[in-house]
N, C-alpha and C positions, 0 to 999 in steps of 0.2 A: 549490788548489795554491800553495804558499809562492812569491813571487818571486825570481829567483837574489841578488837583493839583500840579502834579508832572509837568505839564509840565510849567506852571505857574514857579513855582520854579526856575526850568531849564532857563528858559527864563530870570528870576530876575538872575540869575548865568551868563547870558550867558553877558546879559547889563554890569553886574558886572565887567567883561574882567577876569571871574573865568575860568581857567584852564576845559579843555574837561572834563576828569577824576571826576573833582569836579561836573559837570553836570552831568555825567552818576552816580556819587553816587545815587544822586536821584531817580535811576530807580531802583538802586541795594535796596535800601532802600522802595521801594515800594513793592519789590519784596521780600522781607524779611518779612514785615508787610501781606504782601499776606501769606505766611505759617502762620505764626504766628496764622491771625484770622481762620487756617483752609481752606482757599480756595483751597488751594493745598500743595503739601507738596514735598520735594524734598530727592535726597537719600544725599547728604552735604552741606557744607554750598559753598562749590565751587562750585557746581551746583545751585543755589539762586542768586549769584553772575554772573555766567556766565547768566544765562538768563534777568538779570538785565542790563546786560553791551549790550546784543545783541538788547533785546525793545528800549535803548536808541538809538543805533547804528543806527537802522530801524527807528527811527526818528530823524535822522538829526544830533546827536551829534557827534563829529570827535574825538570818545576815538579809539584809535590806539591799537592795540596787543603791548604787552611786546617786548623787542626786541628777548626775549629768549625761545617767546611762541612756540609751536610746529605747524607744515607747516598745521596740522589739523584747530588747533586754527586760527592761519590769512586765510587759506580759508576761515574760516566762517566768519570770521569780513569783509571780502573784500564783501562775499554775503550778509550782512546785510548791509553795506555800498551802493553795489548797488541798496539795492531793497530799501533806501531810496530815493536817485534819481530818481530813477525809479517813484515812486508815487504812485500813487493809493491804491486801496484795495488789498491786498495778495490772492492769489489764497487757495483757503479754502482745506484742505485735504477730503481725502476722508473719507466716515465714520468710514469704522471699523480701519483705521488710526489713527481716532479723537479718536475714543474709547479705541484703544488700549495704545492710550498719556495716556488718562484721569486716566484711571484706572492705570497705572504705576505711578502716581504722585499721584493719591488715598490711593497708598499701600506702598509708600514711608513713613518712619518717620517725623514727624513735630519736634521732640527733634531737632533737629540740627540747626535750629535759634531761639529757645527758647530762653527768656528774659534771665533767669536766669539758672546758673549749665552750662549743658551740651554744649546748644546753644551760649551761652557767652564767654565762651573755647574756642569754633571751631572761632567766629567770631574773635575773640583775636589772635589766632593765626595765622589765616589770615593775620592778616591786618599784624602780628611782621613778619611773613615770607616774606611778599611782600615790607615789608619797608628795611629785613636786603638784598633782593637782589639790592637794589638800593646803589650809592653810597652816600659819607659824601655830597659832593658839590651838589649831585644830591636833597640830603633831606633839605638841607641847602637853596639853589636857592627855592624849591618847598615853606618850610616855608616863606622866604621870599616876596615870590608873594602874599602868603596865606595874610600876614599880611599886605600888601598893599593893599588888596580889603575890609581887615575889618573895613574900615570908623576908625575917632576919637573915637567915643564911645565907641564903643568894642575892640579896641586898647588900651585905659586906662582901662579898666575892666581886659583885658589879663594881662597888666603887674603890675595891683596889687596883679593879682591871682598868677604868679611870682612870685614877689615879699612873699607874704603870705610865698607860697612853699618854699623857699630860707632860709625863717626865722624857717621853722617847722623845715625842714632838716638840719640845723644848730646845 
């Protein structure tokens, strides 16, 4: 179950006219913060991610599968997608079901969204692999919207930080 935080968030995102993706971060990022303090622990950081993108999914956000995700992957987003509409409360598993989750995300690693080292890597390399499958126009339009939805204040903080950079790497 999403925290009232997160959804909060999502919803200031959503007012925002912020992109799906940028909404379902919030989940991924909850769900990161979840291993982190130990509630659970996952065996990568693609799996943190995936279960982040699917909580959003089952609450209303419209993140879409990659175009190049596998017929496994968009089954499951089309199933999380319905059982959003659908409503209500999920049909609860059975126990030794539940137990058997529990305990596998128990004996999973928590290193793998770690702040620092290990965890830091994998999330890093994440995001570089999912950015170099997209194209130039694709990352370009994306920043674009980005910087549309950031109001005047953080628009001139952005491009003094720019700017700054410009001047170091010079």
């Amino acid at each position: 179950m999403p925290e009232a935080r997160t959804r909060k968030a999502v919803a200031r995102d959503k007012r925002q006219g912020k992109s799906a993706s940028t909404q379902a971060g919030e989940y991924v990022r909850e769900e990161i913060d979840h291993v982190r303090d130990g509630k659970h622990a996952v065996k990568s950081t693609k799996q943190a991610i995936a279960i982040g993108l699917s909580k959003a999914r089952r609450d209303g956000v419209d993140a879409k599968p990659a175009k190049t995700a596998s017929k496994a992957v968009k089954k499951k987003a089309a199933q999380d997608s319905k059982a959003a509409k659908k409503g209500g409360v999920a049909k609860k598993a059975s126990p030794p079901r539940a137990a058997a989750a529990k305990k596998a995300l128990k004996t999973a690693s928590r290193k793998t969204t770690a702040k620092k080292t290990v965890g830091q890597q994998a999330l890093s390399t994440q995001a570089k692999r999912a950015a170099g499958k997209r194209t130039a126009s694709s990352r370009s339009a994306a920043a674009k919207q980005a910087a549309s939805t950031k109001g005047p204040t953080v628009r001139k903080a952005a491009a003094r930080k720019a700017a700054r950079t410009r001047k170091h790497n010079a």
